[in-house]
N, C-alpha and C positions, 0 to 999 in steps of 0.2 A: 423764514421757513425753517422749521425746527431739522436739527441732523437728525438722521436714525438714533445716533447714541441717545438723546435724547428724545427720542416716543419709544423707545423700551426699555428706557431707564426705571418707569415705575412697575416696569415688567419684570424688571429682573432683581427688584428687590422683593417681591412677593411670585414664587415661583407657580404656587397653587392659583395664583388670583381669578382662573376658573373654574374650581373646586366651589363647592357649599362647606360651609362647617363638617357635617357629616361626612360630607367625600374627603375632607381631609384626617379628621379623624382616623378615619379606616385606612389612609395610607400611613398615618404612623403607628398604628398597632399590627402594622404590617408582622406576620414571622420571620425571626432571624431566619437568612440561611443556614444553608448542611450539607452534610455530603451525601443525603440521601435525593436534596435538591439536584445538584449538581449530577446527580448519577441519572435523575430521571431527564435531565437539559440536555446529555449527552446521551442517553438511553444506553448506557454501558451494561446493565442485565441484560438486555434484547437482543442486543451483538454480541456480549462478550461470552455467549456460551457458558456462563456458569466460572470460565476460569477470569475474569478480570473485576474489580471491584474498588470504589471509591472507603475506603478505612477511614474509621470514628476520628485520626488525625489529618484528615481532606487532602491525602494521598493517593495518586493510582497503586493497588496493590493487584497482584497473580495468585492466581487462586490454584497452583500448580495443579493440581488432582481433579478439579473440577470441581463438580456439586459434592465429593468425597473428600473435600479439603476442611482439615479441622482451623477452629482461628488462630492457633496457633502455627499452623505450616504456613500463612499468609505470608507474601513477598511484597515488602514495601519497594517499589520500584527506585526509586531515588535512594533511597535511606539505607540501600543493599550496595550502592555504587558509591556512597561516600564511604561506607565502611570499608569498602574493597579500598580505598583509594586510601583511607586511614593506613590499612592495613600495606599499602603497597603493594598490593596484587597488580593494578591496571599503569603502574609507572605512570610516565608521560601521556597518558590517554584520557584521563577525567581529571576534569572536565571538559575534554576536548568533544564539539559535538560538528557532525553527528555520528552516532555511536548505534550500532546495532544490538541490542539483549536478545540472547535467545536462550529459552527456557526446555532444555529437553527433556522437563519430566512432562510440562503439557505433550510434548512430541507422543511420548510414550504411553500417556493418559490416551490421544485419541485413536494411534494404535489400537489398543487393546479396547477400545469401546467401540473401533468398527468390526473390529474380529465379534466381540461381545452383541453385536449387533446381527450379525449374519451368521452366529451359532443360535441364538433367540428365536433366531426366524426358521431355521432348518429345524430345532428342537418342536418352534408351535406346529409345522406342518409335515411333519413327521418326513421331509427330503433324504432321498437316499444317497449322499454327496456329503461335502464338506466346501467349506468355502477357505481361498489361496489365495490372499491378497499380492498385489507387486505395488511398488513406488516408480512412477514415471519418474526418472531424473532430470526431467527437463525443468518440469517445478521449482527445482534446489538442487543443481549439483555441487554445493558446497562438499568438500571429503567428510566434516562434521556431521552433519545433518545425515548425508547418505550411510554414516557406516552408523551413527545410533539406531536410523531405519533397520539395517540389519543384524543391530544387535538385539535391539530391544522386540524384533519380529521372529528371530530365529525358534522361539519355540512355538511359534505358528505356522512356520516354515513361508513367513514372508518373503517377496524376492523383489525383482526391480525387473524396469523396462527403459530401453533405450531406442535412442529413435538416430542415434549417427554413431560411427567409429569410435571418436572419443570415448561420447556418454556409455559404447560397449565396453572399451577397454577400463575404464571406470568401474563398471559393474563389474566383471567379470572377476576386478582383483576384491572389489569390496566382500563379494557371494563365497569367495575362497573363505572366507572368516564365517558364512551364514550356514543355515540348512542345505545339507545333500538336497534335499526335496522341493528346495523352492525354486519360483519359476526364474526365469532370466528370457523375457519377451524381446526378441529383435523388430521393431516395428521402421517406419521411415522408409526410404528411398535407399536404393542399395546395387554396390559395386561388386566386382569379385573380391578386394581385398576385406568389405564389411562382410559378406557369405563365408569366407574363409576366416577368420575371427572369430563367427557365431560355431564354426564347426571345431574349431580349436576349444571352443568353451564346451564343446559336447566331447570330447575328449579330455579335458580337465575334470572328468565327471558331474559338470553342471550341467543341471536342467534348462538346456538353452532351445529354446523354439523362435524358428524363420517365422516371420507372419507377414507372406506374396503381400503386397500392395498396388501390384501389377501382373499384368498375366506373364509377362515377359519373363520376369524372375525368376520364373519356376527354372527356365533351362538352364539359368545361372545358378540354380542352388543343384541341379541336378551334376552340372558339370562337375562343380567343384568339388562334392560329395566324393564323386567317383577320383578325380584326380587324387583328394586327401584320404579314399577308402573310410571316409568316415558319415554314415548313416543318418540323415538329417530327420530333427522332428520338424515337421511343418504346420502353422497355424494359416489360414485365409484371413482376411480384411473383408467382411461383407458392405456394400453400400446400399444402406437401407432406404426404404420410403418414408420410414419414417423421419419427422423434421421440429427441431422446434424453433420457437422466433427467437426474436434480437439476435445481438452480435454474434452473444456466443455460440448459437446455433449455425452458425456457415458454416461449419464443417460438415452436417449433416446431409443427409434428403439426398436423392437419385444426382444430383449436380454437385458433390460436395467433392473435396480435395482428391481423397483418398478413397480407397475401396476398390472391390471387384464387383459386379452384377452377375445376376442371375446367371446370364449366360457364358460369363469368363472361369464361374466359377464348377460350374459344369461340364465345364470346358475340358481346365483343370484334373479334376476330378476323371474325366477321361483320360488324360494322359497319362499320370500317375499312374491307373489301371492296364494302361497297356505299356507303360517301364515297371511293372510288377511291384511299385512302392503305394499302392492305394495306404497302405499300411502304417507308412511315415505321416500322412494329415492326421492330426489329432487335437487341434486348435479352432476354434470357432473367433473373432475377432469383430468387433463393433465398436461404431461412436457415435454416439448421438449429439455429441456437442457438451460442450464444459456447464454447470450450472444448470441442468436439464429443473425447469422451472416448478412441474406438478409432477403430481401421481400418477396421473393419466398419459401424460406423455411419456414417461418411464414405461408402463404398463403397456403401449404399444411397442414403442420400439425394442423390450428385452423379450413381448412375445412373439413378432417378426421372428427376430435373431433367433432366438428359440427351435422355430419351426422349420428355419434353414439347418441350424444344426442337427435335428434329429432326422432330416433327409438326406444330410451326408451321412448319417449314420447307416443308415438305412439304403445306401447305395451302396455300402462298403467299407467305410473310410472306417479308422481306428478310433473312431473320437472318444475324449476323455475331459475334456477343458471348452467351458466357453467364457471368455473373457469380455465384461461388459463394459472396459474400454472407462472413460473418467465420466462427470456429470454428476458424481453428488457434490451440490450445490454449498455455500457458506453466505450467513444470512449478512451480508455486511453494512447495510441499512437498518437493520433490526426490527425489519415489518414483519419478515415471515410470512411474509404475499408471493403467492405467485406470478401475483401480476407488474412486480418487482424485477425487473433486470438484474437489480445488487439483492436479489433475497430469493429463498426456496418456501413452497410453501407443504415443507413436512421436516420430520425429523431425520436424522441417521438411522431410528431405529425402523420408522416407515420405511424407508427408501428399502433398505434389507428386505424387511418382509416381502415388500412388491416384487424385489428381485426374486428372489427362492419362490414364490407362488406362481409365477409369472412362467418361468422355467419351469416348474413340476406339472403344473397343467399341460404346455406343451408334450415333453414324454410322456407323462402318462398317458394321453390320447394318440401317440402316433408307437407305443409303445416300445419305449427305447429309454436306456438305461440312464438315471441322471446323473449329469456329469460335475465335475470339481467346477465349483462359483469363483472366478478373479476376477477384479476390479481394477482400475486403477485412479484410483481416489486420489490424486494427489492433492489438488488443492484443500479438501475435506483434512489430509494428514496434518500440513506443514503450516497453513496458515496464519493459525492462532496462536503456533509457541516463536512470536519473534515481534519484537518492538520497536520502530524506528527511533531512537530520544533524539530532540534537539534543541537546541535552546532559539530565543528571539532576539535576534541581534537589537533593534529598534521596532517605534512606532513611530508612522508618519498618519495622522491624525488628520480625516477629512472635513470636519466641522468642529474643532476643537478649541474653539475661545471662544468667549464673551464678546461684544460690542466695545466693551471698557479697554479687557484687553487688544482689542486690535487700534483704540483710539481711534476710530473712526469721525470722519470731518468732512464735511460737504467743499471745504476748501482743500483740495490735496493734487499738488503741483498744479495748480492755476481753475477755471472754471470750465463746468464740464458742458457739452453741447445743450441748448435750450430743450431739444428732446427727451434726452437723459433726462436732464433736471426736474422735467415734468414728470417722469416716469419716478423719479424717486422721491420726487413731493407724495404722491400717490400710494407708494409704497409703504412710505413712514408714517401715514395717515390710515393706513390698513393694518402696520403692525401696532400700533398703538391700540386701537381697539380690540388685538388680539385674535385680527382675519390673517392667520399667517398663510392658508390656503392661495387666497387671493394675491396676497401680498409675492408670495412666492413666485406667481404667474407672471410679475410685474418685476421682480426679481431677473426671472430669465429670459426677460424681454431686452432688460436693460441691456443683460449680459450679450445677446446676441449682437445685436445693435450696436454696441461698445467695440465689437470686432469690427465690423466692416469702418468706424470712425477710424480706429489706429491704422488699417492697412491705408487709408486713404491718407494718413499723416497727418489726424483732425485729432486725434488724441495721443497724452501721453503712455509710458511705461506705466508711470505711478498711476496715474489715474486708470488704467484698464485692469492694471492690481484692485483699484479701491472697487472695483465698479465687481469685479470676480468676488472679492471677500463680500460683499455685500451676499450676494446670492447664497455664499456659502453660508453665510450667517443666518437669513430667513430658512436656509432648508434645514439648518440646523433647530430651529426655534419649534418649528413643524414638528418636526422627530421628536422632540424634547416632551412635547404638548401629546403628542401620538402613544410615547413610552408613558407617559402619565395617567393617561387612558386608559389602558393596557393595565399599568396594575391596579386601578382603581373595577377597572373589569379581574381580575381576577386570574389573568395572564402574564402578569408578568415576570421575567424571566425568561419567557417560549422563544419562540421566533414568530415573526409575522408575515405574512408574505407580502405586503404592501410597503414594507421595512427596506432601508438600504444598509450596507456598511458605511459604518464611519472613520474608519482606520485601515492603513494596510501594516500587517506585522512583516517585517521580514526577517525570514528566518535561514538561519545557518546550514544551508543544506542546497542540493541541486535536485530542481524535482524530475530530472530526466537521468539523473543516476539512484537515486534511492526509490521513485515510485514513478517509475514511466507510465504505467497504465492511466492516472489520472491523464495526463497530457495526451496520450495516444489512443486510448478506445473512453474516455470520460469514465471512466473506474472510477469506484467511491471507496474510499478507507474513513475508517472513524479514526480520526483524531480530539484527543483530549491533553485540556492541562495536567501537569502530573502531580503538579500541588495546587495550594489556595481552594481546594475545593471545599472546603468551608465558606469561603466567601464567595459573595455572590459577582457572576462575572458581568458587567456594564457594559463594555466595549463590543461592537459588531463590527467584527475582523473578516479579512481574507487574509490571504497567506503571498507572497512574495518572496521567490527563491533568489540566492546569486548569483543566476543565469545572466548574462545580458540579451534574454531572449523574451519577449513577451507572451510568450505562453509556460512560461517558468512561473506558475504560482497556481494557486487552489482555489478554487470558487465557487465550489458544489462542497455539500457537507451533511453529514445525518441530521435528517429534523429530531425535532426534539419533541417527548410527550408523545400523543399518540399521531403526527401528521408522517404518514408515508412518505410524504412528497420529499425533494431535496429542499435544502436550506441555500440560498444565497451567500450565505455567510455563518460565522458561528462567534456565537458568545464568550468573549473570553476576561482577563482579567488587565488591569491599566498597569502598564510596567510601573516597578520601583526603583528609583533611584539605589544607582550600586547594584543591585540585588539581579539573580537570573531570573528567565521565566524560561521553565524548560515544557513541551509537551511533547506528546509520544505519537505515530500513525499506528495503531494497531490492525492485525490481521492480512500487515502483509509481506506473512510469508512466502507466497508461491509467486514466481516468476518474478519479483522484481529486482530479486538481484540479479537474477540470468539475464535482463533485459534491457538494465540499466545501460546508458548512454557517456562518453565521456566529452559532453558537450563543457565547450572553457575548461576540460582536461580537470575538471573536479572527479575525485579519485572516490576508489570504492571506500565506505567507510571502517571505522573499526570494527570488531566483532567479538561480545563477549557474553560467557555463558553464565549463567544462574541456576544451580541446582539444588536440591536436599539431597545430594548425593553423599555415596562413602566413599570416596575415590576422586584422587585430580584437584587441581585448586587449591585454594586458600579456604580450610574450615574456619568460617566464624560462628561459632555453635552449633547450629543443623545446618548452616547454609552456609555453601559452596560457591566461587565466582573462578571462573578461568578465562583469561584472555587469551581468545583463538589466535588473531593477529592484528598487526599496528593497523588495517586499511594500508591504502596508495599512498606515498608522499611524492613531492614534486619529483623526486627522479624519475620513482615508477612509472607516473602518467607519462614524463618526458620521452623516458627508454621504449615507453609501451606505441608510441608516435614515432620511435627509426629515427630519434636522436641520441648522442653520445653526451649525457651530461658531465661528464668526465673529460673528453673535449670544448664542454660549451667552458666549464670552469674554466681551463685553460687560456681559449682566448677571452673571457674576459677579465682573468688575471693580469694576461698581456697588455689590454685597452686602459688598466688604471696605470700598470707601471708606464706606460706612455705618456701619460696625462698628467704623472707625477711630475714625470721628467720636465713637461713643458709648463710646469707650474702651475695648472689647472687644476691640483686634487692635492689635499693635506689629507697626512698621515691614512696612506692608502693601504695599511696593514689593516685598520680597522674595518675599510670596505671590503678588503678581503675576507676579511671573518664572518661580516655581513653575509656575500655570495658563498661562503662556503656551507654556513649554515643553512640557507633558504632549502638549497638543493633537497635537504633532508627536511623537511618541516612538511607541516599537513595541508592539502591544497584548499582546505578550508579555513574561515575566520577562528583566530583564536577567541578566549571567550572574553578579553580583555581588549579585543582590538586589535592588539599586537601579539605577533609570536613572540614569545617569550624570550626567543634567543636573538633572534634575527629584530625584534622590534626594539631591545634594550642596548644591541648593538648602533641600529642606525643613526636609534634616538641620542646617544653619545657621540658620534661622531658628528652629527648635524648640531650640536653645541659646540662642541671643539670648533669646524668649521668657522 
């Protein structure tokens, strides 16, 4: 009975062997790859807004300014971080991954193209208002991010919103540096000492507005007002009917978190009129939910709100402001379907318009004056200007040998049950004819089978090894014959859906510190290689973090080309010996650092900036790199968990000089420098395996030894 090595052995010297002359032909006038390949594999135009782009040297590059970006302002993403590191700008941090980039001109870019957006819209329908954006700081409350928000907003008279004590007191010193005019929203659940904050900021002459999220509140803003003699503005929280689906919509509709109704706020509204402050409400307040899908659902729910607004007007109330709360969406699948959880299906500059028509038709029919347009777009702000890098530590390779290499043998640790053998007579006789289909069937028959022998004690170790490689092997030949197909059809490259991975990469990173939302609501971020995109990527990868957690890794990912759906996997490149392979998550900016987790005490990562700025950093001709800070190292995490590692040092200083003493430990200076170094080192893999101090240390000493 012939082995498998041999009935595939003539298989696997002619790879085509069911190919015609022509069909092979056509696979070797195949076209080179490019990075224009690569960009449509990973749909990097689709998502990336205009600011991210694969460059003629198969780089991720930042298109800082957007679609207004000359090729010359282009940011090669890696090639800006070796220069910084030539230059000694980032020390000890690069190549240490992972590494967060953030780009504050993109910041600034979508700024001013949402303001750009909602002056366009009030200019085509002639609104008599002006639109006042805020920054939720729950998005990003990095000090960074939060005060170029109001630098680079202050001559729109941008402002911020906050939703607990902190994120107030945060705002309140950032706004000291922004517009007299801009808002400072108190939204969230609230004590006397958060009302009292909000009214200190109305005395610091900031435009600070209460916004009730309960009817109760009221007497708690009323109290405190009078105790501090100081005059509250007050905004409402409406709880609309309107609702839109998936996750991000639970906030919404008559059952949603937060809000008041009809009737509370009516309510309200009376009481205020009989404490003679009808005067102090001047806020309208809505949400529809983060990522509000269509036009149409926007278009109901800001004409609702609308129509409440202009009936407190019209009761009395001082109104001036209605706040449409966040939901403009970011396309992060890159369909630009609405029918897309991870995508919108409109622009920034739609969404605007709907808003300002949406509202003007309301007053003008119940005729009441229109009021200042706020948003609070965060996720729309922050998103796009921030890049996760990191590198791949290894590839563990699902179906990655040949028959040859694995030397497979029908003889391997003794003889296998006469069932088996049958089964793989069978099999070897279907691979040979090149039925790997079949073959396959008969493949994972064996496999099954093979279990219940070893638990019975009828087979060994080796042999349930050889009997699993087997399996591996036919599904491997499958794929092989599948991909073959594929480009001979005219696809390949894509993804398929019938496709599995064949490798897990695992990467230098913890996906419950750097991107929670994949693991906790199935959030999709485009991740791309950050080089080799010249060359064409082979490997259908998932991702594997350092977690020792099984839901620590990525397995949803942008399809590529035109398929909306998700990808199982994504196409990437076969590591090189020595050499890194680093890739980037883009797009996410907003909440993942706020939300990150310090699961196995992986610490928050570095954080550094990239600009064409005139100010700050290291100029290397137009472009700028400033490193914000080191990330977490092991004390942080340790101190941040109500440990003293200044005492842990201690006793285990004590534990070696013991162990010296009883003869158990040579030259325990050296271990000492080991543990003193660690303390301070990054809780992540160096890129070499070893930290540099602490690995060159042990490594010495375990030779002495």
């Amino acid at each position: 009975m012939p082995t498998l090595a041999e009935a595939v052995a003539p298989l696997e010297t002619n790879s085509f062997s069911v190919f015609s002359e022509q069909e092979i032909s056509s696979l070797i006038c195949k076209k080179p790859w490019s990075p224009s390949k690569s960009s449509s594999l990973y749909k990097i135009e689709s998502w990336g807004s205009s600011y991210f782009t694969a460059n003629a040297a198969g780089r991720m590059a930042v298109r800082p300014f957007g679609p207004d970006t000359k090729p010359n302002e282009e940011i090669d993403i890696l090639q800006a971080l070796q220069k910084a590191m030539e230059g000694d700008v980032l020390g000890d941090l690069y190549p240490i991954s992972p590494l967060i980039v953030r780009f504050p001109d993109i910041l600034r870019d979508r700024l001013e193209r949402l303001q750009s957006a909602f002056d366009t819209g009030i200019k085509i329908f002639h609104y008599q208002g002006h639109f006042q954006g805020v920054f939720p700081v729950k998005c990003n409350q990095d000090r960074y991010v939060v005060e170029n928000i109001v630098e680079f907003g202050k001559h729109f008279h941008f402002g911020l919103e906050a939703g607990s004590k902190p994120e107030l007191l945060l705002a309140m010193s950032s706004l000291c540096k922004g517009s007299s005019d801009a808002l400072l929203i108190c939204n969230g659940y609230k004590d006397a000492e958060y009302v009292s904050l909000a009214l200190v900021a109305r005395k610091m002459k900031l435009n600070c507005v209460i916004v009730l999220e309960q009817e109760e509140e009221l007497d708690l803003v009323l109290d405190m007002s009078r105790k501090l003699s100081m005059e509250p503005l007050i905004g409402l929280r409406a709880k609309l009917n309107t609702k839109h689906g998936g996750h991000f919509g639970e906030t919404s509709g008559e059952n949603g978190k937060f809000g008041l109704s009809c009737a509370q706020i009516v309510g309200i509204v009376c009481k205020l009129r009989r404490r003679k402050m009808l005067h102090c409400l001047q806020l309208l307040h809505f949400h529809i939910g983060s990522q509000i899908p269509s036009l149409p659902v926007l278009n109901d729910g800001v004409s609702e709100a609308a129509h409440i607004y202009c009936e407190l007007s019209l009761m009395g109330a001082n109104m001036k402001y209605i706040d449409i709360g966040g939901g403009l969406g970011v396309d992060y699948d890159g369909s630009g379907s609405a029918e897309s959880d991870m995508s919108v299906g409109y622009t920034m500059e739609e969404y605007a318009k709907e808003v300002v028509l949406a509202v003007k038709c309301a007053c003008q029919m119940k005729g009441v004056k229109q009021p200042t347009l706020c948003s609070e777009s965060g996720r729309a702000l922050v998103s796009h200007h921030s890049v996760l890098v990191f590198n791949v530590l290894c590839a563990e390779e699902k179906n990655g040998h040949s028959v040859g290499d694995k030397g497979l043998s029908l003889e391997v640790g003794g003889t296998l049950p006469e069932p088996l053998c049958n089964l793989q007579e069978c099999l070897a006789s279907l691979v040979r004819v090149g039925n790997y289909e079949s073959a396959l069937e008969y493949a994972l028959c064996m496999k099954l089978s093979s279990v219940n022998y070893f638990k019975k004690g009828s087979l060994s170790l080796m042999q349930l090894a050889y009997v699993n490689t087997v399996h591996e092997l036919v599904a491997a030949m499958l794929e092989k014959k599948r991909c073959e197909m594929a480009a001979y059809d005219g696809v390949y490259g894509q993804w398929h859906k019938d496709a599995a991975y064949n490798a897990i990469y695992h990467i230098n990173l913890s996906i419950f510190k750097s991107m929670p939302d994949t693991w906790a609501i199935g959030q999709l971020f485009p991740i791309v290689p950050l080089h080799r995109l010249d060359e064409e990527p082979t490997v259908r990868a998932i991702l594997s973090d350092l977690t020792c957690d099984s839901d620590g890794k990525v397995t949803t990912f942008v399809g590529s080309g035109e398929m909306n759906t998700r990808a199982t996997y994504m196409k990437v490149h076969p590591l090189q010996e020595g050499k890194p392979y680093y890739m980037g998550m883009f797009l996410g900016g907003a909440y993942q650092e706020a939300l990150g987790g310090m699961h196995n005490l992986f610490g928050a990562p570095p954080v550094v900036h990239i600009m064409r700025a005139n100010e700050g950093g290291s100029n290397m001709g137009n472009l700028q790199v400033l490193k914000v800070n080191n990330g977490e190292n092991i004390y942080d995490v340790l101190k941040g968990m109500q440990y003293e590692p200044l005492t842990m040092l201690e006793t285990l200083h004590l534990q070696l000089q013991n162990s010296a003493k009883d003869g158990d430990s040579h030259e325990p200076e050296e271990a000492m420098s080991a543990l003193d170094c660690s303390f301070f080192s990054s809780t992540y893999l160096s890129t070499n395996n070893l930290p540099s101090s602490v690995g060159s240390t042990l490594l010495h000493t375990t030779v002495i030894g």
